[in-house]
N, C-alpha and C positions, 0 to 999 in steps of 0.2 A: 520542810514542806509538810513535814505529817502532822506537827503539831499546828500550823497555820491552819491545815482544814480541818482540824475538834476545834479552834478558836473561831472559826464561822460556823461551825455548827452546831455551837453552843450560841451565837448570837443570832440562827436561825431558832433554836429552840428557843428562846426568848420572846422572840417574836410572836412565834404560834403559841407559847403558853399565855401570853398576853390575850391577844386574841381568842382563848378558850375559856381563859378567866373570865373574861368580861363577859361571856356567851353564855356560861352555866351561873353566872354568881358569883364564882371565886376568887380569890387575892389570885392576880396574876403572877404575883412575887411568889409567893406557897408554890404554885402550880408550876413554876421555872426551876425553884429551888428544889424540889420532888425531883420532876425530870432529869435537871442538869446531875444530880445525885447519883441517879443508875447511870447517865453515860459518862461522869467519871470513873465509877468502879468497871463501867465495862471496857474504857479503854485503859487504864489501868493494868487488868487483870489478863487485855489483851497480850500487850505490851508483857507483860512477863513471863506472858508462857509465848510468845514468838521467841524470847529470848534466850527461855530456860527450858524450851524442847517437849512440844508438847504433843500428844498421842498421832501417828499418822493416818491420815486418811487412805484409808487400806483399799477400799473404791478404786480412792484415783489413783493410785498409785499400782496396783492391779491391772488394770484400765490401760494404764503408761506403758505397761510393761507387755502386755496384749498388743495395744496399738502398735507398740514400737515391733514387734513381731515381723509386717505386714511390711511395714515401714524399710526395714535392713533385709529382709527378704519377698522381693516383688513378684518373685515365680509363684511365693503360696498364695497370692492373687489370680493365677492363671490356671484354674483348674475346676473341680465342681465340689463345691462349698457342699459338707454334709453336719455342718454344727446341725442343724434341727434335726438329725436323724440320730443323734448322741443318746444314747439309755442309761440313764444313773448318772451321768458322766463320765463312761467309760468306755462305752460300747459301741458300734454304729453298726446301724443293721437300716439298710437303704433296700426299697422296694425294687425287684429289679424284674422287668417283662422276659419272657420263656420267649421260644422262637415265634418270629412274626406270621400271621395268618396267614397262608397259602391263596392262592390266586390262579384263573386258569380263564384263556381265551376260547370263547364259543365252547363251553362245556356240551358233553355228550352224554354223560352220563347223570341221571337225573332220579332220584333226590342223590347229592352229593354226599359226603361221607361227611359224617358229622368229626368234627377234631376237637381237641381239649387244649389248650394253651397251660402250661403248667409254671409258673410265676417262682422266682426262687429269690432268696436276700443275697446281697452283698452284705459282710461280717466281716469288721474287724475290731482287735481292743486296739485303745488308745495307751501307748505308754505311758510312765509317769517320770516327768521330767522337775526335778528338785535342786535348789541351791542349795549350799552349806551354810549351815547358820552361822551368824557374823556377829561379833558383839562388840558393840560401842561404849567403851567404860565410862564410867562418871564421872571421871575426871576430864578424858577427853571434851565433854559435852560443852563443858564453861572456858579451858585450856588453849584450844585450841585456835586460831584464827579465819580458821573455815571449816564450813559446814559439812563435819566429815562423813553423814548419816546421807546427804545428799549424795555424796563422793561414792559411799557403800553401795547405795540404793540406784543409785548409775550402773556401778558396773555387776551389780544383780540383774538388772535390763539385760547387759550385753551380753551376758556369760550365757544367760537361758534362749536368746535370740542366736545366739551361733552355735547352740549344740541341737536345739529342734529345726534348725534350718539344715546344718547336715544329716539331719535323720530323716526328715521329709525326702530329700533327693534318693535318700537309700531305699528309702520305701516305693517309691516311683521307677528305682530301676529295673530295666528288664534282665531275664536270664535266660530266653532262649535265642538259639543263633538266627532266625527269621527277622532279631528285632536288636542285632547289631550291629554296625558298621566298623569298619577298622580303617584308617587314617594310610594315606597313600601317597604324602609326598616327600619332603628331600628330609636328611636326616638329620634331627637333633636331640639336644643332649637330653637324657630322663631327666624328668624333675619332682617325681612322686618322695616322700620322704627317706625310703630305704632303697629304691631302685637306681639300679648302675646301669651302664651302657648305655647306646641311643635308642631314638624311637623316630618314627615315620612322624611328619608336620601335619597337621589339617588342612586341607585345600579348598577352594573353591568347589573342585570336580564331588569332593566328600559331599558338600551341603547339595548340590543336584542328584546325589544319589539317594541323599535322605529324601527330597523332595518324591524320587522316581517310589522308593518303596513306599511310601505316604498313598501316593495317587493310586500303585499298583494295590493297595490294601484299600482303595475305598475310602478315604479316611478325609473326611468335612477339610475343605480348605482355605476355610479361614481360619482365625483362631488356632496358630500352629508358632510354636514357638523354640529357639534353641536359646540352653544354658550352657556357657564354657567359662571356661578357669581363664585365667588372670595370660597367660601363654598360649592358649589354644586360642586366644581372640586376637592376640598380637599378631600371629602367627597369619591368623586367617585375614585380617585386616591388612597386614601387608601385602598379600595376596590384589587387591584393588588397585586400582587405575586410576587415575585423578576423578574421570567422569562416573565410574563405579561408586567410589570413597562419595562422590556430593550426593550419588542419588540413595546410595546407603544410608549416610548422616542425616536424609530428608527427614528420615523415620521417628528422631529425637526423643524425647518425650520422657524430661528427668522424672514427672510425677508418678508414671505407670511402671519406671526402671527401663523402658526401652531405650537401647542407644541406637540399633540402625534395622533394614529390612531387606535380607536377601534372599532370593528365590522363592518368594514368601514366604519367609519365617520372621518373624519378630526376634530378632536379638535383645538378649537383656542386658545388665551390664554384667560385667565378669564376676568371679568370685576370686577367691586366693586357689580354692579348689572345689573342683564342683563333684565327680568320684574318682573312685579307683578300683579299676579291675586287673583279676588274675591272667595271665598268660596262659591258663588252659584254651585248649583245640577250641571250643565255645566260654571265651571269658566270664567268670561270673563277678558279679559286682561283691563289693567287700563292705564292713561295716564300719563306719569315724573310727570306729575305738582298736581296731582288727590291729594285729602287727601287721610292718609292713614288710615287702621281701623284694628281694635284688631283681625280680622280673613284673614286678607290678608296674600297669600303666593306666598313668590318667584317663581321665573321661570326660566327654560333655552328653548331656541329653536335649534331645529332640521328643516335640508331644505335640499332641492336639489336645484342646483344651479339656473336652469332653471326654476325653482319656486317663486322668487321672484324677482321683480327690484326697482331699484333706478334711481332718477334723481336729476339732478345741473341743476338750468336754471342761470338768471343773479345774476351774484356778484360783489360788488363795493366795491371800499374803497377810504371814503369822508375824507377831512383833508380841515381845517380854518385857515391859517396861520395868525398869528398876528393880530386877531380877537378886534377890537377896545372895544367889548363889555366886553368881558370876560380877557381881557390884556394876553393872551397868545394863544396856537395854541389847534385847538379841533379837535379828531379823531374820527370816529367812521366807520362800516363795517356791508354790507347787503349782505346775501346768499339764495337766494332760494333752496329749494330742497324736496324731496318726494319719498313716494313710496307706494310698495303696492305688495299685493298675486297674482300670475297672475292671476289662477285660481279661479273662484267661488265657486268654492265646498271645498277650501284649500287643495285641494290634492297637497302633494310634502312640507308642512309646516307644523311645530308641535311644541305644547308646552311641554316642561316638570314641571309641575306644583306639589308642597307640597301638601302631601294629610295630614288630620288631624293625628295628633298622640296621643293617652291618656297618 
């Protein structure tokens, strides 16, 4: 097929070099033979470096690995975007309003007290999130019977998409007791990496009491969302009634990650794990990388949209072509990014946390 269309489009170029011949003066044949000249060397030339592995487009492939971000993680869609408030690419520093202007029905006292609104930033750095360089020997490149630089550059996508998707949640979690719940029904078995014994299930009654602290904190009711782990949804899904489960599944919607919507919250789809908190008096949340211990229990969060943000500052991706050192080409790829509860108090953000089970 590939070479049938440069055989029409070389007898397209004949055509129109004919037709320019005749227009300016020229041998139509000169003026074919000219043409046809550069697009054989340029398919050619094409043709051997598709073959023989030719520099990557670091754009798109960048770009892939950005996209793909958003893409495997839909929650970092559900919050207040601060990319254009990035400094350097490192920094973000978001404008943020001082207490709202005072207000008073049928004032009495006249001229009124002049006030000062004092305006202060949101600040935070962005981490730096890095793959390990990977080298594609020389041999491999001609050797091998598929494309193992695609193979590599795949799962550089996926490795940097699931270690800043659990950092993002770690940044969103809360740690005081006003902004967490603990799980309240029948008992089952732990299932955090190091943790023994049971733990309380998720319930229906849990999600109307995220609802109740929501409402009782003020907090915009739409744009409200929970993330649960891969068990905490089963758990809770099982929980529905046939006519529950249809009006839940209404919610669908593979493109935004929603899978259903109760007590209005937007469900998203599960994770394998979304966090894990410690078993002190007020659980604090833990870190991806943290050890883990025999009394940790999983978690989901609950947020309002306007409640938390995210940020991307700079991202690159390096490639070593024909590296003398190492006899073949070496990749690797850097992404900053961050985030954080807007508020200090965690209002508008919640954990759902295992509570112990005998």
């Amino acid at each position: 097929m590939k070479h049938f269309k440069a055989i029409m489009s070389f007898c397209f170029t004949f055509m129109v070099s004919a037709i320019l011949g005749l227009t300016v003066g020229l041998s139509p044949i000169g003026v074919f033979a000219g043409v046809a000249a550069l697009q054989v060397i340029k398919y050619i030339s094409g043709f051997q470096l598709a073959g023989f592995g030719m520099a990557l487009e670091k754009e798109i492939w960048i770009d892939h690995i950005v996209g793909n971000l958003f893409k495997a993680n839909p929650f970092m869609d559900k919050c207040v975007n601060a990319d254009q408030f990035v400094y350097q690419g490192k920094v973000v520093h978001i404008p943020n309003a001082g207490v709202k202007v005072g207000t008073a029905r049928n004032r009495s006292i006249i001229p009124a007290s002049v006030t000062h609104r004092t305006d202060s930033d949101i600040t935070f750095a962005l981490d730096e999130f890095t793959s390990d360089p990977i080298k594609i020997s020389n041999a491999e490149k001609y050797e091998l019977s598929y494309d193992k630089r695609e193979s590599v550059l795949g799962e550089t996508k996926q490795s940097l998409t699931e270690i800043i998707g659990d950092w993002m949640l770690r940044y969103w979690s809360p740690a005081v007791a006003t902004s967490i719940v603990r799980t309240t029904g029948s008992s089952v078995a732990a299932y955090t990496p190091a943790a023994t014994g049971n733990r309380k299930a998720i319930t229906l009654s849990d999600i109307k009491n995220l609802r109740l602290k929501m409402n009782a904190d003020n907090i915009p009711q739409d744009e409200r969302y929970i993330q649960l782990d891969a068990f905490m949804y089963e758990q809770l899904t099982t929980e529905l009634n046939a006519t529950q489960y249809r009006d839940f599944s209404a919610a669908y919607n593979a493109a935004t990650g929603v899978v259903g919507s109760l007590y209005g919250f937007e469900i998203l789809a599960p994770r394998s794990m979304v966090m894990v908190y410690t078993n002190a008096g007020v659980p604090v949340p833990k870190d991806p990388d943290a050890v883990g211990a025999v009394s940790d229990n999983a978690a989901g969060l609950a947020w309002q949209k306007q409640s938390v943000i995210r940020a991307l500052g700079t991202h690159e991706f390096f490639e070593d072509m024909n590296n003398p050192q190492f006899y073949g080409d070496i990749y690797s790829a850097i992404l900053r990014a961050g985030g954080r509860i807007k508020r200090a108090d965690n209002k508008g953000i919640y954990a759902i946390v295992q509570d112990a089970a005998v």
